[in-house]
C-alpha positions as CSV (number, residue, x, y, z in Angstrom):
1,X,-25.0,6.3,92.1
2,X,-22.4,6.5,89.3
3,X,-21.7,3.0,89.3
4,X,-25.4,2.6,88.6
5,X,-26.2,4.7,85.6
6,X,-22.9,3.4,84.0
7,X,-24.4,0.3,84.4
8,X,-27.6,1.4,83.1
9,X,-26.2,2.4,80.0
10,X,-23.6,-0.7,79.5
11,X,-27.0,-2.7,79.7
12,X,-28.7,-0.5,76.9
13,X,-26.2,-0.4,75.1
14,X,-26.1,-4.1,75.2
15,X,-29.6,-4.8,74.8
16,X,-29.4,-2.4,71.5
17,X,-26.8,-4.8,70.0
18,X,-28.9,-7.9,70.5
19,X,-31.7,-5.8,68.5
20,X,-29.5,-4.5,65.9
21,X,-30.4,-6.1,62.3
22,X,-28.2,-6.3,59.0
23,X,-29.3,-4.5,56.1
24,X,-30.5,-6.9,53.5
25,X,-27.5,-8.2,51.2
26,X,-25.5,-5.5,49.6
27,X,-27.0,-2.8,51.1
28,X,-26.0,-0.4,53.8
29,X,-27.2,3.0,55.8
30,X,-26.1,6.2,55.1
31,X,-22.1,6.0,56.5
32,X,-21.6,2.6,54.2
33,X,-22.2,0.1,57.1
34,X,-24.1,-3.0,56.4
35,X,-25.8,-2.9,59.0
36,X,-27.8,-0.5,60.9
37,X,-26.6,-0.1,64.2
38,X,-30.4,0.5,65.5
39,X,-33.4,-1.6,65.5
40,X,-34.7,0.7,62.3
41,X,-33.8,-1.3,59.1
42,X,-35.5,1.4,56.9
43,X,-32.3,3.4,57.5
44,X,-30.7,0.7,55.2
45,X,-31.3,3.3,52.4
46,X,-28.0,2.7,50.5
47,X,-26.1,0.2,48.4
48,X,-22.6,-0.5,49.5
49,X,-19.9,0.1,46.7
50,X,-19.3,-2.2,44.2
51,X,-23.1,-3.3,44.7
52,X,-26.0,-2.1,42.7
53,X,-29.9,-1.7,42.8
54,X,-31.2,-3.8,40.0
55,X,-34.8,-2.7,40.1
56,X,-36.0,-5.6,41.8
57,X,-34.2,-8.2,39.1
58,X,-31.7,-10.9,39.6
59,X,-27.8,-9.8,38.8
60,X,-27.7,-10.4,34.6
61,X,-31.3,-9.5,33.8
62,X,-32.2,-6.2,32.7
63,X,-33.1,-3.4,35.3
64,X,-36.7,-4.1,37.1
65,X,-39.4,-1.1,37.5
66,X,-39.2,-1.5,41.1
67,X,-38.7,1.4,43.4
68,X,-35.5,0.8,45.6
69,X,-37.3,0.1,48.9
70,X,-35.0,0.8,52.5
71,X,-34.6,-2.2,54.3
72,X,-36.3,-4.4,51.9
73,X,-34.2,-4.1,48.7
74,X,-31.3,-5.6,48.2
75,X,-28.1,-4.7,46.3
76,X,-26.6,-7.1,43.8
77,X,-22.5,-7.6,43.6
78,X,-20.8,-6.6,40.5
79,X,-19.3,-9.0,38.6
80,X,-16.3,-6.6,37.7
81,X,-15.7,-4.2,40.1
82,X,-15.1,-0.3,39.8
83,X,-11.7,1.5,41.1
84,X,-14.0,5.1,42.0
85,X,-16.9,3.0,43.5
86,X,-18.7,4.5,46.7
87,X,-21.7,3.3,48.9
88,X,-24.5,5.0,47.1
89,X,-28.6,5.8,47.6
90,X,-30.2,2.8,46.6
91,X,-32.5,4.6,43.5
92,X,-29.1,6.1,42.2
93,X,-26.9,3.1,42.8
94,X,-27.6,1.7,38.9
95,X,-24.9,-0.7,37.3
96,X,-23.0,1.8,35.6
97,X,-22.5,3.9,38.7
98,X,-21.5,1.2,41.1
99,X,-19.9,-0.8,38.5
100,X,-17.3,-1.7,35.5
101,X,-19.4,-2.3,32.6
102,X,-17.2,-2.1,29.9
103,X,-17.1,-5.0,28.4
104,X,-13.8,-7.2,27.8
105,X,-10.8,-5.5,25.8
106,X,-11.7,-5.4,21.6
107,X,-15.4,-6.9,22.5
108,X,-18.8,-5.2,22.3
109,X,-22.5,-5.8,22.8
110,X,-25.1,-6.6,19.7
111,X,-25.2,-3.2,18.8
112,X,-21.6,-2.6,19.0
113,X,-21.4,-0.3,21.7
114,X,-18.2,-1.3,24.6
115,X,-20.6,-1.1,27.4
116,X,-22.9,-3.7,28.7
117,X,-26.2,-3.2,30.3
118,X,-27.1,-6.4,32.1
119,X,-24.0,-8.7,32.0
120,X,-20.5,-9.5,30.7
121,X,-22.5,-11.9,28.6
122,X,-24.0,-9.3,26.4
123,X,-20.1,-9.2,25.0
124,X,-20.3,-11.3,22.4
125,X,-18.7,-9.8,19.5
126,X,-15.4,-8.9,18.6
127,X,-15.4,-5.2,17.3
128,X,-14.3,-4.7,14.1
129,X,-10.5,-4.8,13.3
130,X,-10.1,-6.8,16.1
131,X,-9.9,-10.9,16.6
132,X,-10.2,-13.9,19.2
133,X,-6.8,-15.2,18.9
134,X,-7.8,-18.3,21.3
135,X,-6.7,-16.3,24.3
136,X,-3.2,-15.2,22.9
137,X,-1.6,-11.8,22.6
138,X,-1.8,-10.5,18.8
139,X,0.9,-11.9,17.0
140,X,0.9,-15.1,18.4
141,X,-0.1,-18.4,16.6
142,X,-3.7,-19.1,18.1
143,X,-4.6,-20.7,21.4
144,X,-6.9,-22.9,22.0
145,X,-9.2,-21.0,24.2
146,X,-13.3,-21.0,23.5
147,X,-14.6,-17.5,23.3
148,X,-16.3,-16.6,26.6
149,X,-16.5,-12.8,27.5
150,X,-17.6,-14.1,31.1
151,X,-14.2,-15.1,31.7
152,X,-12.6,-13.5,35.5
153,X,-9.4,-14.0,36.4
154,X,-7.7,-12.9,39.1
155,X,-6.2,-9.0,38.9
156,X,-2.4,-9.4,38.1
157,X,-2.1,-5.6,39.6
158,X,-3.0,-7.2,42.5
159,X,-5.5,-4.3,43.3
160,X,-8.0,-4.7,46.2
161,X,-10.6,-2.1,44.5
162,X,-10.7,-4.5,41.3
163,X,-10.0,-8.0,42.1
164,X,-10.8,-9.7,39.6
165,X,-10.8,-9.2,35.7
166,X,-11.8,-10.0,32.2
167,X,-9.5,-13.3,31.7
168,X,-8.0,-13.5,27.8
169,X,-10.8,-15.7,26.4
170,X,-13.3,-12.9,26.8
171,X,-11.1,-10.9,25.3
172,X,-10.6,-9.8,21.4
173,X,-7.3,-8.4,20.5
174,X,-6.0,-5.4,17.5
175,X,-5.3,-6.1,13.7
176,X,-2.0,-5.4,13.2
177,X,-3.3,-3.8,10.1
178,X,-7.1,-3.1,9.3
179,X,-8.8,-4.1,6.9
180,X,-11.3,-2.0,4.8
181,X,-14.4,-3.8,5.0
182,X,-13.8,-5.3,8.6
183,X,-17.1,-5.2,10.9
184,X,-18.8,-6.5,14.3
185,X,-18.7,-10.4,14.5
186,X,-19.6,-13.1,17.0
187,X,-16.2,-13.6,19.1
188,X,-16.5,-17.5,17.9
189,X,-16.1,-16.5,14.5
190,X,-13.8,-13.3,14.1
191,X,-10.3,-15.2,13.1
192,X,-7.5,-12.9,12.0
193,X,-8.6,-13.2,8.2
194,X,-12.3,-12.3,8.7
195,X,-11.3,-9.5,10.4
196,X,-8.0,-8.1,10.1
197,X,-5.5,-7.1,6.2
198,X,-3.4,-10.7,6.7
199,X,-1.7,-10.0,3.2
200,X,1.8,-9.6,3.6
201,X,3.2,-6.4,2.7
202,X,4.0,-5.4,-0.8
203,X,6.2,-7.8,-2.7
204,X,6.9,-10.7,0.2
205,X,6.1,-14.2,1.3
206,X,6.4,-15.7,4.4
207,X,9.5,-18.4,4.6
208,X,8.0,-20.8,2.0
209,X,8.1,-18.0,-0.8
210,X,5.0,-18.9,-2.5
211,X,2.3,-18.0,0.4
212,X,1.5,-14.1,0.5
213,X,-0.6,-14.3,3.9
214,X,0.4,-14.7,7.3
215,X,-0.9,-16.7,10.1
216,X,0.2,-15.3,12.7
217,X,2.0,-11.9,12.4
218,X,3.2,-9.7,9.6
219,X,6.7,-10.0,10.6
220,X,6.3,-13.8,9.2
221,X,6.3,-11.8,6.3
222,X,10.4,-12.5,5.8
223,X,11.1,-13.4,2.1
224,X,11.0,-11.4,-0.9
225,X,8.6,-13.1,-3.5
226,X,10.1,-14.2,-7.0
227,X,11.3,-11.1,-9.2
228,X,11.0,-8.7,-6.0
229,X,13.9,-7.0,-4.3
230,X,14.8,-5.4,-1.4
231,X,15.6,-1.8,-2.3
232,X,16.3,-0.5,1.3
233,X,13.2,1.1,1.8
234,X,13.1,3.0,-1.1
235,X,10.7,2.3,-4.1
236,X,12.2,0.8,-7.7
237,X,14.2,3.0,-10.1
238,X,15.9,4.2,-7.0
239,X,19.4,4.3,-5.8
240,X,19.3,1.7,-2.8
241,X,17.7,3.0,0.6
242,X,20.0,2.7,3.8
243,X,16.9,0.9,5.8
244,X,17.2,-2.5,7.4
245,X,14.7,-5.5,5.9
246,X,12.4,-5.5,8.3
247,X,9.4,-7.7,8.6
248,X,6.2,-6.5,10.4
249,X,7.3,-2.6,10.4
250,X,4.3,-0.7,10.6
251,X,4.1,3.0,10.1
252,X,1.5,5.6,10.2
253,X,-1.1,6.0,7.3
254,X,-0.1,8.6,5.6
255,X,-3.7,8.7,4.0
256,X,-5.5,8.5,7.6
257,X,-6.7,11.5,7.1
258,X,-9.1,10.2,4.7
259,X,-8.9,6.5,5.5
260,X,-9.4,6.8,9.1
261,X,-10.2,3.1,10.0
262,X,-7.0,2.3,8.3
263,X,-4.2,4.3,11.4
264,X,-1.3,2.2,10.1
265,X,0.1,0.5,6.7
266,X,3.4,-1.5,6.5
267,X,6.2,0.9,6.3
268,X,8.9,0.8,3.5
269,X,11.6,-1.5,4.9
270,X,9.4,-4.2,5.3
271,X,7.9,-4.3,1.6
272,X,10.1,-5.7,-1.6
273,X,10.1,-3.8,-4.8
274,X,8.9,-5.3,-8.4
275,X,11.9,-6.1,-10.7
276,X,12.2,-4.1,-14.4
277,X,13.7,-7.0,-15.4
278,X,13.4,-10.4,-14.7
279,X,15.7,-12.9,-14.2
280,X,16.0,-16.2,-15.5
281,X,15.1,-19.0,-12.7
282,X,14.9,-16.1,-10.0
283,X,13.7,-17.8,-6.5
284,X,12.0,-16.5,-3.2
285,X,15.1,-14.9,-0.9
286,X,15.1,-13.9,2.1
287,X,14.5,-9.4,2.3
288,X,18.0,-9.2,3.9
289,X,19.8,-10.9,0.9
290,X,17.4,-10.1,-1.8
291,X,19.3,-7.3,-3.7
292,X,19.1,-6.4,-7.2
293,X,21.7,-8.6,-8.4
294,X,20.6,-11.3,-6.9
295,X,16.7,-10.9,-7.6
296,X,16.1,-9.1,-11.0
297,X,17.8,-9.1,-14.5
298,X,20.3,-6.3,-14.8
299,X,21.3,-6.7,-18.1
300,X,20.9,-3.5,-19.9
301,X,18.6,-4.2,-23.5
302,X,20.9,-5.2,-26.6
303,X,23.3,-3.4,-27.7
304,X,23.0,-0.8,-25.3
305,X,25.2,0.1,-22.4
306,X,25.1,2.3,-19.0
307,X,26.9,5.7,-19.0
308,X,30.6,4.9,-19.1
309,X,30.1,2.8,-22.9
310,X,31.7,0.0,-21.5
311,X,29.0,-1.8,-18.4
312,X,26.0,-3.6,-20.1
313,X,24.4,-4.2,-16.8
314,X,22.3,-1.4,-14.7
315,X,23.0,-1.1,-10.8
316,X,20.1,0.7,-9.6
317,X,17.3,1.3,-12.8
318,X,16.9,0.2,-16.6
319,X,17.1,4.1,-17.3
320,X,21.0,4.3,-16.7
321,X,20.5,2.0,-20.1
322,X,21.8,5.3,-22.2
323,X,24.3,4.4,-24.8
324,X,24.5,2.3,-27.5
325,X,27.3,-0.1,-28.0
326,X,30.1,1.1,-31.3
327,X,29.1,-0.3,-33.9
328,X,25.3,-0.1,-33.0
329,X,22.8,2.7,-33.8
330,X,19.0,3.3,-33.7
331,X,17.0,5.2,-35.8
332,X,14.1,5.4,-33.9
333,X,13.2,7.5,-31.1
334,X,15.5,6.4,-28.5
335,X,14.6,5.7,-24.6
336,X,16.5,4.4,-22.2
337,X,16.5,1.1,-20.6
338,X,13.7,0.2,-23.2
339,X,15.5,1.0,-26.5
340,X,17.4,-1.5,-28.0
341,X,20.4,-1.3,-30.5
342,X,20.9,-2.2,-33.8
343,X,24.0,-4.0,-34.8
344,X,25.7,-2.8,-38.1
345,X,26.4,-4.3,-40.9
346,X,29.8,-2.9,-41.6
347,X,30.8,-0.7,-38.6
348,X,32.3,2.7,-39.0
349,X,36.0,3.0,-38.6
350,X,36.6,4.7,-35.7
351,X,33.1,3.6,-34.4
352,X,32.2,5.0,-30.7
353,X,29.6,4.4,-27.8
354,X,27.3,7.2,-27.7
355,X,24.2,8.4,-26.3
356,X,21.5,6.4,-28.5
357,X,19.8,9.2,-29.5
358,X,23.1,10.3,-31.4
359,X,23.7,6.8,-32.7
360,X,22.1,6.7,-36.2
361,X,23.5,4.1,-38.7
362,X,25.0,7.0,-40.8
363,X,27.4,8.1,-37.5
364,X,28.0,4.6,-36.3
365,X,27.9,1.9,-39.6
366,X,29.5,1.6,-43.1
367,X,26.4,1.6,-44.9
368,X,27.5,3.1,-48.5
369,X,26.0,0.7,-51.3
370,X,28.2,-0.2,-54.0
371,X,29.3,2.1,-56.4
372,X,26.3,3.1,-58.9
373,X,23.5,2.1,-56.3
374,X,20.9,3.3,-54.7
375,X,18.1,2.3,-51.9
376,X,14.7,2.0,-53.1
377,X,13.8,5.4,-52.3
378,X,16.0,6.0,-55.9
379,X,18.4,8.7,-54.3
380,X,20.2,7.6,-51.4
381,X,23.1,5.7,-51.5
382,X,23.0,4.9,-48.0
383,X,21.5,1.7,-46.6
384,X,20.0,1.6,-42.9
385,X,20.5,-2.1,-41.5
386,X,22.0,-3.8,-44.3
387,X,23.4,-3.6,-48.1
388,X,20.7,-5.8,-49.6
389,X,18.4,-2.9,-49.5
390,X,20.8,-1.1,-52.1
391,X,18.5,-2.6,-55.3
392,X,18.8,-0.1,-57.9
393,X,21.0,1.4,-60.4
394,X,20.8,4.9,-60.0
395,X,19.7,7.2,-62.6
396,X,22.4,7.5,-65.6
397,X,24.2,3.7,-64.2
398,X,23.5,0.7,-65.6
399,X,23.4,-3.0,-64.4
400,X,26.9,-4.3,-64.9
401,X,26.0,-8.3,-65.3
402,X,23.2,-9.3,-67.2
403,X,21.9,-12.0,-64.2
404,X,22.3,-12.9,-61.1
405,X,22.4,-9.7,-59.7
406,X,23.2,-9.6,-55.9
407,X,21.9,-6.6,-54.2
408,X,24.6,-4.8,-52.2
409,X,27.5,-6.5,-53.5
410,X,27.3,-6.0,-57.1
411,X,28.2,-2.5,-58.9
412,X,26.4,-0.6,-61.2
413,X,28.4,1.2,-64.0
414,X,28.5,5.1,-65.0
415,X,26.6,5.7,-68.9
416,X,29.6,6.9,-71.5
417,X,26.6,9.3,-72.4
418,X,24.4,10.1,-69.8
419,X,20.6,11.2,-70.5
420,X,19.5,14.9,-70.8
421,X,16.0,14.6,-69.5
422,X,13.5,11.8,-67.9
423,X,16.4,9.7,-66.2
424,X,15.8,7.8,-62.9
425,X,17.1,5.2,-60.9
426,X,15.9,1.2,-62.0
427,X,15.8,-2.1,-60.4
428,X,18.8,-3.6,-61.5
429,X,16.9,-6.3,-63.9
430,X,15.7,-3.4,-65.7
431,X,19.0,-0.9,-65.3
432,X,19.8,-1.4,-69.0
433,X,22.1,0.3,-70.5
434,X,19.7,1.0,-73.8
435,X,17.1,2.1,-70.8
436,X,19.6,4.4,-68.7
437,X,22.0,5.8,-71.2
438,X,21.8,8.3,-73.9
439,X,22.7,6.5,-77.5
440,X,25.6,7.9,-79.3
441,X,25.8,9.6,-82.4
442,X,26.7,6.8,-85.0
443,X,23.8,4.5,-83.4
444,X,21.6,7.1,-84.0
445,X,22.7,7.1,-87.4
446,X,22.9,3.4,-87.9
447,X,19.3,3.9,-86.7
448,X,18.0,5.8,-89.0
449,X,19.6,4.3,-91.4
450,X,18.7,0.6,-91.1
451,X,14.7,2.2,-90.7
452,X,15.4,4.3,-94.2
453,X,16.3,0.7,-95.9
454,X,13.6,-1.1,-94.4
455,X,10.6,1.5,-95.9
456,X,12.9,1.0,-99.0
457,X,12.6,-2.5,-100.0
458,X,9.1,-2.4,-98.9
């Protein structure tokens, strides 16, 4: 009797095989299998994971208004799969449930949002500050891949959740430094200069020395342009940095706060410095030899020297420019590294370098005219550049040639008899000495005398 009802049951459960059905593609009943296990394929009420209910539509299309219908409806595959995926009830088993829909690394949809609704073909934009490098990293020179967000390749992880992945040519990669005004573009058309800052950093070229955008990277970026220096990291008018030229450093914004779409700026040893001074023939060098010396003009303005009166050249800013030379003065307000000297005529005996704002021509030149002269001012006797300017007799002197005067050589000479009221210095030519000198007493006489005679006869 035993033998019989287990051979009863061996024969129903047998028969129940042969009637068992499959669920329709992609879906599954309630425990995940695809198929039902029973004649009833309305239990089919669930998608299996990494499938989804499309509303009746085709895999790409946008979600049908169909009702997900047990053992009718199918499930569609996803074309990238989802590491927390589960078998799911059919009307809640939408794409973004079962699936990845994110689309492709630095890509978004028309509207610019990273998540796709219908397909990995939506993805057709690059987001802003980010480029299709041809299906090379950032940094690279481009490939020669055609932009196609559709792309799967197989998952290096080797994961057997996520097989498969976006391949590089679907993909759009980071700016190494953003650009302002960068936006959403087509994937075919977002190059590094459309979207991305490709200007090298402040002050450098790339190895040619005359081209201030990079290809490829920043760190291309290797040369310090004509009249730029390397200052090692710190800015001009500084004593040299101890940084390290070098290209492509990129450090945080300091301003992110308020320009947020801008996270990171090239960093101080990767940017060269402007020169004070110029050199003659000054060339493109490369940042790790480009110095001061060998870049920029250190020769401090003439007649001027650094600190110690003796170095006409600067080491590390124009300012050190201090002193003037001995023998040189300026009258003028005096500033360093822009102030030049004045030579003197006749310098000083005993003549020093000092601090130009102590070196006036009356502490640092010989600038007394000739005896009996003045300047034009009529009082000093003092010149300020040269003895030329000493072009009067002063007041009580008269011109001691009668021609061919030359102003600050020649003398002027002392009146015997000097006059009481109304004397002032003269240009030489009329320095007289009937016009600066009192007359004496017999002239006087000899005057009146020869004026007496003259009303006589008449």
């Amino acid at each position: 009797m035993k033998f019989n009802i287990l051979i009863i049951l061996i024969i129903s459960l047998f028969i129940n095989e042969l009637r068992a059905v499959n669920c329709p593609n992609g879906a599954a009943i309630a425990n995940g299998q695809s198929d039902t296990g029973a004649a009833d394929i309305n239990t089919c009420t669930h998608c299996q994971k990494h499938f989804y209910f499309n509303g009746g539509n085709p895999a790409g299309q946008a979600p049908g208004a169909a009702q997900f219908n047990p053992g009718v409806s199918q499930c569609i595959a996803c074309q990238v799969h989802k590491a927390d995926s589960q078998h799911r009830q059919g009307g809640d088993a939408n794409l973004a449930a079962q699936c990845s829909n994110l689309c492709p690394a630095g890509t978004a949809v028309e509207d610019g949002q990273p998540t796709f609704t219908q397909s990995l073909s939506q993805c057709v934009n690059c987001k802003a500050n980010f480029y299709f490098n041809g299906g090379n990293p950032t940094g690279q020179a481009p490939g020669a891949g055609q932009f196609d967000p559709t792309q799967l390749i197989v998952n290096p992880d080797n994961n057997p959740e996520v097989p498969n992945v976006s391949g590089p040519n679907g993909q759009c990669v980071a700016c190494q430094v953003n650009k302002s005004d960068s936006q959403l573009r087509p994937g075919a058309q977002a190059n590094l200069a459309t979207q991305c800052n490709n200007e090298c950093p402040t002050g450098t070229a790339i190895q040619d020395g005359a081209i201030f955008i990079y290809t490829q990277s920043i760190s291309q970026c290797t040369f310090c342009k004509v009249d730029f220096y390397f200052n090692g990291g710190n800015p001009s008018a500084q004593n040299p940095g101890n940084g390290q030229f070098t290209p492509g450093q990129l450090i945080v914004n300091p301003d992110a706060a308020t320009v947020a779409q801008i996270p990171m700026v090239p960093g101080p040893n990767s940017k060269c410095v402007a020169c004070e001074s110029k050199k003659t023939n000054s060339q493109s060098r490369s940042g790790l030899e480009a110095n001061l010396a060998a870049q920029c003009g250190t020769e401090c303005p003439a007649g001027t020297l650094v600190t110690d009166g003796v170095t006409p050249t600067y080491t590390v800013s124009l300012s050190q420019c201090v002193n003037c030379k001995a023998g040189f003065y300026q009258n003028s307000n005096f500033e360093a590294g822009k102030s030049q000297c004045n030579k003197c005529a006749v310098s000083k005996t005993g003549s020093a370098s000092v601090p130009g704002n102590s070196a006036t021509s009356a502490t640092q030149c010989q600038n007394d005219c000739p005896a009996g002269t003045v300047v034009d001012d009529g009082t000093s006797t003092n010149f300020v550049a040269l003895a030329s300017e000493c072009t009067k007799c002063q007041a009580n002197f008269y011109a001691s040639k009668t021609s061919g005067f030359a102003a600050g050589t020649d003398t002027c000479t002392e009146c015997s008899k000097k006059l009481t009221s109304g004397a002032t210095a003269k240009l030489y030519a009329e320095a007289t000495q009937k016009a600066q000198c009192a007359s004496s007493t017999f002239a006087k006489f000899l005057s009146m005398s020869l004026i007496f005679i003259s009303f006589y006869l008449l």
